[in-house]
OpenMM code with the backbone's topology and positions (N, CA, C; nanometers):
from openmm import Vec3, app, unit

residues = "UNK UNK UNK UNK UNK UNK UNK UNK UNK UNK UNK UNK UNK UNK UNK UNK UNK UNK UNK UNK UNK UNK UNK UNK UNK UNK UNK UNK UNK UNK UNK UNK UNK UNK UNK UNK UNK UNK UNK UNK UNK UNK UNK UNK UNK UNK UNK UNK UNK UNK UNK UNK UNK UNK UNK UNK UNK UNK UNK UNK UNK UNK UNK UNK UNK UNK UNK UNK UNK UNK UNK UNK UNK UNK UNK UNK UNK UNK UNK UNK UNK UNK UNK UNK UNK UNK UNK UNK UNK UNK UNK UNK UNK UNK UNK UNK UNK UNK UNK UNK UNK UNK UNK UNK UNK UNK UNK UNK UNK UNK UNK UNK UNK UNK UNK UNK UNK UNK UNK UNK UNK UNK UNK UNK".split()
positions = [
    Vec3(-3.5575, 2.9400, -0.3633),
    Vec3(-3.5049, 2.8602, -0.2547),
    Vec3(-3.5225, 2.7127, -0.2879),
    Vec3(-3.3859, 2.6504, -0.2556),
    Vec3(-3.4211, 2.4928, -0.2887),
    Vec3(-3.3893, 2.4129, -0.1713),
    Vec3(-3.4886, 2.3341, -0.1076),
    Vec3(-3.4211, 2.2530, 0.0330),
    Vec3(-3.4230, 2.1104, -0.0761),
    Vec3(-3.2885, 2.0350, 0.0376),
    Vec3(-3.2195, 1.9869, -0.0424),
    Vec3(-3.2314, 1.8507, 0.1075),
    Vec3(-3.3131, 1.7524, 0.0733),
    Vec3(-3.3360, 1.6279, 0.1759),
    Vec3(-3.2205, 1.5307, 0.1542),
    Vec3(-3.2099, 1.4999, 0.3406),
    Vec3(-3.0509, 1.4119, 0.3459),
    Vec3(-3.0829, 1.3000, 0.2511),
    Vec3(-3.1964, 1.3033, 0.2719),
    Vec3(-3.2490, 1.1209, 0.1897),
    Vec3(-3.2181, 1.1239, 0.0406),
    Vec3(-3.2294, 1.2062, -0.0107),
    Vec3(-3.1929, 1.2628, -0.1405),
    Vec3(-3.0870, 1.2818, -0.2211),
    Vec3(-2.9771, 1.2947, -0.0831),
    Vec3(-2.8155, 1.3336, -0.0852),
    Vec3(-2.7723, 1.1850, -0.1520),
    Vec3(-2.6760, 1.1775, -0.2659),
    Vec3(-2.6197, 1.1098, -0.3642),
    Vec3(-2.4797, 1.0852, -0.2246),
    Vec3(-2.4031, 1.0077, -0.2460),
    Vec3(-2.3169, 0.9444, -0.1648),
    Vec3(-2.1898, 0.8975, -0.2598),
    Vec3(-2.0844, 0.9401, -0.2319),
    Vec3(-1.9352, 0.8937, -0.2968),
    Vec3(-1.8428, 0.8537, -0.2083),
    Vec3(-1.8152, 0.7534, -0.2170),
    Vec3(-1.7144, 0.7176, -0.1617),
    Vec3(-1.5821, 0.6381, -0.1960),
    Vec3(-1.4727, 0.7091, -0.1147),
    Vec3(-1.3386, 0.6530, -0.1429),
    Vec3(-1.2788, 0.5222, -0.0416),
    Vec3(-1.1667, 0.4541, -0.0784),
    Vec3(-1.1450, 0.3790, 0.0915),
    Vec3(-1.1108, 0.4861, 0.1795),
    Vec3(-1.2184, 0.4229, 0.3166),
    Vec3(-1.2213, 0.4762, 0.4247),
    Vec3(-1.2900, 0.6072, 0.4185),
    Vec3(-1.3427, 0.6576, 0.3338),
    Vec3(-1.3648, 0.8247, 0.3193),
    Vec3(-1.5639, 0.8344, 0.2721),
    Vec3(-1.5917, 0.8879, 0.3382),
    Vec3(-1.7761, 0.9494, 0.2701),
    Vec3(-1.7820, 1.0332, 0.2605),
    Vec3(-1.8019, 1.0950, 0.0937),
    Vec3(-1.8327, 1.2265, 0.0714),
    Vec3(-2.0570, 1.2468, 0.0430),
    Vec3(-2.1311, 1.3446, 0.1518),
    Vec3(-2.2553, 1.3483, 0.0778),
    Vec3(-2.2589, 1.4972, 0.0853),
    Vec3(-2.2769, 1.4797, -0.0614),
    Vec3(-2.3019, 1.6616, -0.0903),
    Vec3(-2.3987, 1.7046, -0.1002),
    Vec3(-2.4403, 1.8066, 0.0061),
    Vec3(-2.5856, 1.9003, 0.0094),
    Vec3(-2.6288, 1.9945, -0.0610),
    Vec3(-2.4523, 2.0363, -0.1132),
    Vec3(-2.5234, 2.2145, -0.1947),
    Vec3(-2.4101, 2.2360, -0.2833),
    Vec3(-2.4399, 2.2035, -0.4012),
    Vec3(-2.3653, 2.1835, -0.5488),
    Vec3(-2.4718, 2.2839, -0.6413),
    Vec3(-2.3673, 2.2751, -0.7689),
    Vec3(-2.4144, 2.3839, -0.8539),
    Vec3(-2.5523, 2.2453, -0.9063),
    Vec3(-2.5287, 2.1104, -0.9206),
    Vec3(-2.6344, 2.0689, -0.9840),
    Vec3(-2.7798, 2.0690, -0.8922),
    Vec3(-2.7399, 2.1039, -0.7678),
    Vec3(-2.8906, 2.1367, -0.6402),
    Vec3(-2.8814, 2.2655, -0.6473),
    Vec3(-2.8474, 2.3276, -0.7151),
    Vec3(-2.8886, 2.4584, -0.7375),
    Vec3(-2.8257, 2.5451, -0.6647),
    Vec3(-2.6920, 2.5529, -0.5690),
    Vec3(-2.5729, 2.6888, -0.5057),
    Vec3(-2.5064, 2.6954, -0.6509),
    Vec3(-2.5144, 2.7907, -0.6442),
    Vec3(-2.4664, 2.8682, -0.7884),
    Vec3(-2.3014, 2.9421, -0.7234),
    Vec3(-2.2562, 2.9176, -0.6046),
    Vec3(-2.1336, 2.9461, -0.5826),
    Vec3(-2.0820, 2.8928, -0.4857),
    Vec3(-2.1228, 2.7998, -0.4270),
    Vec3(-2.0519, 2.7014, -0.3282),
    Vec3(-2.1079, 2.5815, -0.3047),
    Vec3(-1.9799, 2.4728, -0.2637),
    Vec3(-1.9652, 2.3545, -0.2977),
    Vec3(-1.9746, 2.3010, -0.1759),
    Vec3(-2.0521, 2.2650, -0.0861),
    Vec3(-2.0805, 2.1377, 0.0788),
    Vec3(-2.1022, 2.0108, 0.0880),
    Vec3(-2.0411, 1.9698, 0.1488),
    Vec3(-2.0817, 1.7743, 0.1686),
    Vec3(-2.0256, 1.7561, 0.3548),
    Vec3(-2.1163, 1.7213, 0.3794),
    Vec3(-2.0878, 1.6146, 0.4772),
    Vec3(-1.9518, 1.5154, 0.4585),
    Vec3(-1.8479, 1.5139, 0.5468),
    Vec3(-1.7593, 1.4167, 0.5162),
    Vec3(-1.7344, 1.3354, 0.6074),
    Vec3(-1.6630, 1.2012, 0.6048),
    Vec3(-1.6517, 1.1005, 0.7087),
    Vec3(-1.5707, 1.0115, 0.6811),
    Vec3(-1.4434, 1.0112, 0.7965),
    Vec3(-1.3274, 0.9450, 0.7568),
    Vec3(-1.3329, 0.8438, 0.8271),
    Vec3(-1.3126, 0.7392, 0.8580),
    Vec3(-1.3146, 0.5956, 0.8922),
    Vec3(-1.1989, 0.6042, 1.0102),
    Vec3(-1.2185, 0.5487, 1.1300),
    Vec3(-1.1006, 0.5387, 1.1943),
    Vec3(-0.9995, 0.4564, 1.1285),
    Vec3(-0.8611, 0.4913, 1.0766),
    Vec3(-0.7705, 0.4683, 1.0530),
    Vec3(-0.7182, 0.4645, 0.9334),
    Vec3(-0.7841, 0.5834, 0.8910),
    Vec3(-0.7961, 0.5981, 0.7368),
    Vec3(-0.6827, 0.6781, 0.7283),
    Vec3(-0.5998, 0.6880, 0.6304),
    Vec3(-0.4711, 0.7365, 0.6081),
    Vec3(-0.5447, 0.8867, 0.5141),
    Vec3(-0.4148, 1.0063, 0.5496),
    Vec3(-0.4341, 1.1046, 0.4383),
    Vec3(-0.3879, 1.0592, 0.2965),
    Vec3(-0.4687, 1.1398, 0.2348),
    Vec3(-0.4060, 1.1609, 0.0585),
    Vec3(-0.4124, 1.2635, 0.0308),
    Vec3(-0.2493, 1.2812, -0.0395),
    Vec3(-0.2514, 1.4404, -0.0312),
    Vec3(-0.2556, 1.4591, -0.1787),
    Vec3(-0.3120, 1.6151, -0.1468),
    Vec3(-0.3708, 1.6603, -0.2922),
    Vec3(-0.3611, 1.8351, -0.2524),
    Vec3(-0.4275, 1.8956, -0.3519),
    Vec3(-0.3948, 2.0320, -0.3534),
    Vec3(-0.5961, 2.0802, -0.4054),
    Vec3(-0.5941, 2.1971, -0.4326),
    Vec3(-0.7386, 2.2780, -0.4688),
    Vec3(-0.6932, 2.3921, -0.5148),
    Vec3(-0.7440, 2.4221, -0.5869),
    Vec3(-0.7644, 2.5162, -0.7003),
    Vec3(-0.7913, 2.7122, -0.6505),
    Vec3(-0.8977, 2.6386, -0.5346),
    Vec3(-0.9554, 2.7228, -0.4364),
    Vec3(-0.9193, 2.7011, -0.2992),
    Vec3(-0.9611, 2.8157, -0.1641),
    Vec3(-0.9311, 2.7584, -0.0285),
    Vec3(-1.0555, 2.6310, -0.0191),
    Vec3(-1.0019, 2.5474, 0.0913),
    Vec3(-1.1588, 2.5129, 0.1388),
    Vec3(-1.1285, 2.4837, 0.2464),
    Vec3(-1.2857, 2.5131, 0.3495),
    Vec3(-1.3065, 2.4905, 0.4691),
    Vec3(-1.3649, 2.3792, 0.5287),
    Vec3(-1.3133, 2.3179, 0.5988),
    Vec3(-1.3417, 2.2132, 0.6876),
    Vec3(-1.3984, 2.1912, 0.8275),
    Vec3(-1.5385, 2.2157, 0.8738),
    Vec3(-1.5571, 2.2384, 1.0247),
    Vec3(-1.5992, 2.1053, 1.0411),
    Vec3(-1.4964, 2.0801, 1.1775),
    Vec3(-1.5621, 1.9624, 1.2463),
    Vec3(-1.6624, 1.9374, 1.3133),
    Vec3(-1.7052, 1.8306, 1.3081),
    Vec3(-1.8483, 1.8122, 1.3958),
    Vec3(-1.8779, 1.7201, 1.4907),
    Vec3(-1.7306, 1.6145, 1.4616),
    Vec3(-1.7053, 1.5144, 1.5464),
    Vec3(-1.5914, 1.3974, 1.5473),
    Vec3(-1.5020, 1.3732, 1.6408),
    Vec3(-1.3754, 1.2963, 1.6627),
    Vec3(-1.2633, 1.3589, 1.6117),
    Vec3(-1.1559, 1.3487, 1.5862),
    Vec3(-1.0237, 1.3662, 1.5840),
    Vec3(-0.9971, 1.3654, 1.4309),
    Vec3(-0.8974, 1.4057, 1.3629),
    Vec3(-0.8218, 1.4226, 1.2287),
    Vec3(-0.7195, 1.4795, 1.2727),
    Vec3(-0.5917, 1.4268, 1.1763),
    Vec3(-0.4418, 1.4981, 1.1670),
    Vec3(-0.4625, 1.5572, 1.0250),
    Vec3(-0.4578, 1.7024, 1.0209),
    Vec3(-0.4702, 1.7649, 0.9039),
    Vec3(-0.2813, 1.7899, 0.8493),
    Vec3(-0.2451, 1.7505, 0.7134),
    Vec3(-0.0952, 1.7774, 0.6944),
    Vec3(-0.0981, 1.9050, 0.6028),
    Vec3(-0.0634, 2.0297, 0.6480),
    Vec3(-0.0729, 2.1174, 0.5616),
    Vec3(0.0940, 2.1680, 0.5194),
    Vec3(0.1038, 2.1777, 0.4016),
    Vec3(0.2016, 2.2492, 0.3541),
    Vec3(0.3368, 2.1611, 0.4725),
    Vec3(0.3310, 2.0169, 0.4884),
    Vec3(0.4112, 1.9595, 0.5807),
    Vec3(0.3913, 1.9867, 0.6965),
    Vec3(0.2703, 2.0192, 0.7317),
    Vec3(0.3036, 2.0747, 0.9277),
    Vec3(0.1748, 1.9961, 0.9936),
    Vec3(0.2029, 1.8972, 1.0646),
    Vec3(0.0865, 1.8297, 1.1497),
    Vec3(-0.0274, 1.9311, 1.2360),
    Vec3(-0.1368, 1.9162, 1.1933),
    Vec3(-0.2317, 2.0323, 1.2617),
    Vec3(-0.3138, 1.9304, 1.3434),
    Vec3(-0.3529, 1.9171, 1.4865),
    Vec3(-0.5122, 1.7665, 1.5030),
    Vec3(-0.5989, 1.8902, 1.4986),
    Vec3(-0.7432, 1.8225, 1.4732),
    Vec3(-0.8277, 1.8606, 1.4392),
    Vec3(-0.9740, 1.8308, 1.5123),
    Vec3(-0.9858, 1.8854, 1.6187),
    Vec3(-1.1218, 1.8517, 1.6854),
    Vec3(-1.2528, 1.8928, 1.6841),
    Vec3(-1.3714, 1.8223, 1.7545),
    Vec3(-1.4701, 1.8580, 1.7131),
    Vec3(-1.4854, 2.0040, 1.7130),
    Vec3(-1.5612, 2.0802, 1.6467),
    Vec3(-1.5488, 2.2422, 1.6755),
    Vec3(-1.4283, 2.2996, 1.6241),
    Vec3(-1.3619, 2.2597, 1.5485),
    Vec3(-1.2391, 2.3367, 1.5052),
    Vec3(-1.2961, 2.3421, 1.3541),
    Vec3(-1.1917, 2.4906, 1.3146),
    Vec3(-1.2774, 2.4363, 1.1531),
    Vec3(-1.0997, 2.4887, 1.1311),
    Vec3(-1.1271, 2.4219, 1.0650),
    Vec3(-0.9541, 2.4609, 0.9306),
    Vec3(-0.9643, 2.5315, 0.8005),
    Vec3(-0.9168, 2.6312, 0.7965),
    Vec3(-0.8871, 2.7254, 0.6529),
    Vec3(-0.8085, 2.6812, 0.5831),
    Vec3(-0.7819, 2.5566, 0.4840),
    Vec3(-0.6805, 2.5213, 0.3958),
    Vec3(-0.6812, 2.6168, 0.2830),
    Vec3(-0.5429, 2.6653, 0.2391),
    Vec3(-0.4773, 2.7752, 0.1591),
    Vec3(-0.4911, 2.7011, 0.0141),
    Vec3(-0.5188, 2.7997, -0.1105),
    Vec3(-0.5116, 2.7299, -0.2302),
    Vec3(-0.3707, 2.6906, -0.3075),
    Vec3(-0.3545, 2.6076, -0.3778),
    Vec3(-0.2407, 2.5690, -0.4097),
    Vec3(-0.1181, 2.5301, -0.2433),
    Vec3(-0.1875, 2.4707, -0.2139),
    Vec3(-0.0982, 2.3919, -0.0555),
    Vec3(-0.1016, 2.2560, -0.0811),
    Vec3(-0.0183, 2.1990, -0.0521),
    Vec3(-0.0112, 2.0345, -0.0445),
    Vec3(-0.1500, 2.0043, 0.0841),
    Vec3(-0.2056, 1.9506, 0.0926),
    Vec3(-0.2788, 1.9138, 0.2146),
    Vec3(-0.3218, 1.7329, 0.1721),
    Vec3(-0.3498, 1.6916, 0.3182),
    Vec3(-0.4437, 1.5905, 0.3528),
    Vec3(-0.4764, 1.6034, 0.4538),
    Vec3(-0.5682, 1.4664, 0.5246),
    Vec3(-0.6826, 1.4906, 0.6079),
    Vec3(-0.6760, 1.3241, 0.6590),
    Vec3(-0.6039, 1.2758, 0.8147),
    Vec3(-0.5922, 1.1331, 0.7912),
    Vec3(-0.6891, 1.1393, 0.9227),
    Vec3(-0.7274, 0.9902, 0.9887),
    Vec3(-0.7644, 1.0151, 1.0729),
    Vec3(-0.7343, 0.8519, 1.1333),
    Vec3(-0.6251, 0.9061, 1.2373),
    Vec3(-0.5320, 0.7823, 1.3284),
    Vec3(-0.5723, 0.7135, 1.4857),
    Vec3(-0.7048, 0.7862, 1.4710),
    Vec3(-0.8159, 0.7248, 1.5846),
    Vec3(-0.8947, 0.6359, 1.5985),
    Vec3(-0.9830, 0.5766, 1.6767),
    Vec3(-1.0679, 0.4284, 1.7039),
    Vec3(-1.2106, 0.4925, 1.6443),
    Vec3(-1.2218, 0.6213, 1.6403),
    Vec3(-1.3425, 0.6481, 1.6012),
    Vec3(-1.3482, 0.7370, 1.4749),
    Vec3(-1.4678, 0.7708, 1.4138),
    Vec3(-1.4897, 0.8236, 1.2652),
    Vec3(-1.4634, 0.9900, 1.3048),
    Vec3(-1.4267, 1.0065, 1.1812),
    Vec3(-1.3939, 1.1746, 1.2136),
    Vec3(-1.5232, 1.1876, 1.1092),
    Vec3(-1.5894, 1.3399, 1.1745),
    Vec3(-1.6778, 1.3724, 1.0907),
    Vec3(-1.6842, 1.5453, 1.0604),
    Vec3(-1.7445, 1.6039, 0.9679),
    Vec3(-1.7241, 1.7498, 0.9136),
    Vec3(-1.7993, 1.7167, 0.8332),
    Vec3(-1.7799, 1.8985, 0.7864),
    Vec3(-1.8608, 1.9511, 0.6735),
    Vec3(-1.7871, 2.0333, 0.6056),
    Vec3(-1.7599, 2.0228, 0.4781),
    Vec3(-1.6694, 2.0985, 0.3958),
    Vec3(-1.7275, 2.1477, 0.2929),
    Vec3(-1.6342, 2.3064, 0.2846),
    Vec3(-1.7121, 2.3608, 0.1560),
    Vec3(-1.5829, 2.4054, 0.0872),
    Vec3(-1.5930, 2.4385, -0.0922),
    Vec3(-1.5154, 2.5021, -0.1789),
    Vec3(-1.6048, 2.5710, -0.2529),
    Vec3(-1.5570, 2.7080, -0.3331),
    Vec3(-1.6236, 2.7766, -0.4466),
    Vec3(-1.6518, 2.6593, -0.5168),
    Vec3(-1.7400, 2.6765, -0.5764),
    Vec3(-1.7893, 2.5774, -0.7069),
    Vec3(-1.6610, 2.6272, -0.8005),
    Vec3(-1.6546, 2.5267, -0.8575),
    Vec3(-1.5434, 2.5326, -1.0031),
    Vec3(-1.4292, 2.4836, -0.9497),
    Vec3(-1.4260, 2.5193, -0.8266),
    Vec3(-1.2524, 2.4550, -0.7508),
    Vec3(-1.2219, 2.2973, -0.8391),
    Vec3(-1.1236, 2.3316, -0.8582),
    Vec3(-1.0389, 2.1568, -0.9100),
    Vec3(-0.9294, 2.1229, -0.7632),
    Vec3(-0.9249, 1.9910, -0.8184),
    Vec3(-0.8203, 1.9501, -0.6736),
    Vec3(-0.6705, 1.8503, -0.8097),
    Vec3(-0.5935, 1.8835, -0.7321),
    Vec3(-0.4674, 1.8415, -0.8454),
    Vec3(-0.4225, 1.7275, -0.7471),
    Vec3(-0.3770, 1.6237, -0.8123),
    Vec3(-0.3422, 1.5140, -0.6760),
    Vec3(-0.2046, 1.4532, -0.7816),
    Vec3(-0.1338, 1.4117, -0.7466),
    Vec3(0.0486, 1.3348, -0.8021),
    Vec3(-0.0195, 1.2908, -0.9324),
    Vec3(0.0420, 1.3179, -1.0387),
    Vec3(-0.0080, 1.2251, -1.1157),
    Vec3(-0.1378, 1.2291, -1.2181),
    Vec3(-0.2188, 1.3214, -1.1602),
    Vec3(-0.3620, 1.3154, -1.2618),
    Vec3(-0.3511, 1.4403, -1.2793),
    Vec3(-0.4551, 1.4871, -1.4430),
    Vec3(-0.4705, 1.5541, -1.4471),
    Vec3(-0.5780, 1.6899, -1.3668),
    Vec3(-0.5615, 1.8257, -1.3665),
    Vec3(-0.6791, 1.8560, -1.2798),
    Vec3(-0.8108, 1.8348, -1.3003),
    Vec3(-0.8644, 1.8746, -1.1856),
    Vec3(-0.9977, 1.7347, -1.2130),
    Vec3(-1.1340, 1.7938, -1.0947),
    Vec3(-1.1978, 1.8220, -1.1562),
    Vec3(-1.3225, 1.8343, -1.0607),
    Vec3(-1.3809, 1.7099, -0.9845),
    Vec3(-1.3824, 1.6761, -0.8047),
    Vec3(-1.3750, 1.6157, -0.7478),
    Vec3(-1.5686, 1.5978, -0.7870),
    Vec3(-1.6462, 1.4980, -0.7796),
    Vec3(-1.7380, 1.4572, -0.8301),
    Vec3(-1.8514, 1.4783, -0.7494),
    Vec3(-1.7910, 1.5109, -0.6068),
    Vec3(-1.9354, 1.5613, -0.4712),
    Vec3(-1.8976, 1.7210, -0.4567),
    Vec3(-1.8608, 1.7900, -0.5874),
    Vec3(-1.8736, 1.9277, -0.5826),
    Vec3(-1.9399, 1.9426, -0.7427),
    Vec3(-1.9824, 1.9186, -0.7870),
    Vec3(-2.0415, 1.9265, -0.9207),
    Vec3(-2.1926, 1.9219, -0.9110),
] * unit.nanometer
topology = app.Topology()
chain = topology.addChain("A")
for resn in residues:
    res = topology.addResidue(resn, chain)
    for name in ("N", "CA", "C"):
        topology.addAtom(name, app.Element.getBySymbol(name[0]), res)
């Protein structure tokens, strides 16, 4: 068993976006990938795709999830099943921070316009 302290948690971030990951293959889950996430009020989606599904439960404020083109909102207590190989993003067009917790199998890659596939860096 490995407990894994928030204080401890490594921090990535994109504009508008906080990824802190709790349970990676390098903290020792040998098959799934979690971080805390946090979108900034008025942070736009970027869409990208995964390798694997991944799940998204909210924990607090609003998100417009775009799946496969179809506007989903996203509230606290909702969790979303995104499908593998789907176009998705995750924007959030509110005054306040959207917050969740997301997980993927370890190994998942995410493919985004343009780059090659690529292991996202708060699942490693």
């Amino acid at each position: 068993m490995t407990l894994v302290r928030a204080i401890d948690c490594e921090i990535f971030e994109l504009p508008g976006i906080r990824f802190t990951p709790f349970a990676t293959p390098k903290r020792g889950s040998s098959d799934i990938a979690a971080w805390r996430l946090t979108i900034k009020a008025g942070t736009p989606g970027t869409p990208h795709q995964l390798t694997r599904q991944e799940i998204i439960h909210a924990t607090g404020g609003h998100a417009v999830a775009t799946i496969a083109g179809r506007n989903i909102d996203v509230h606290a207590g909702d969790t979303l099943l995104v499908p593998p190989l789907t176009d998705f993003s995750l924007a959030n067009p509110g005054k306040a921070n959207f917050e969740a917790i997301a997980m993927i199998p370890a190994g998942t890659q995410a493919l985004a316009d343009g780059m090659k596939p690529f292991s996202p860096p708060w699942t490693l």
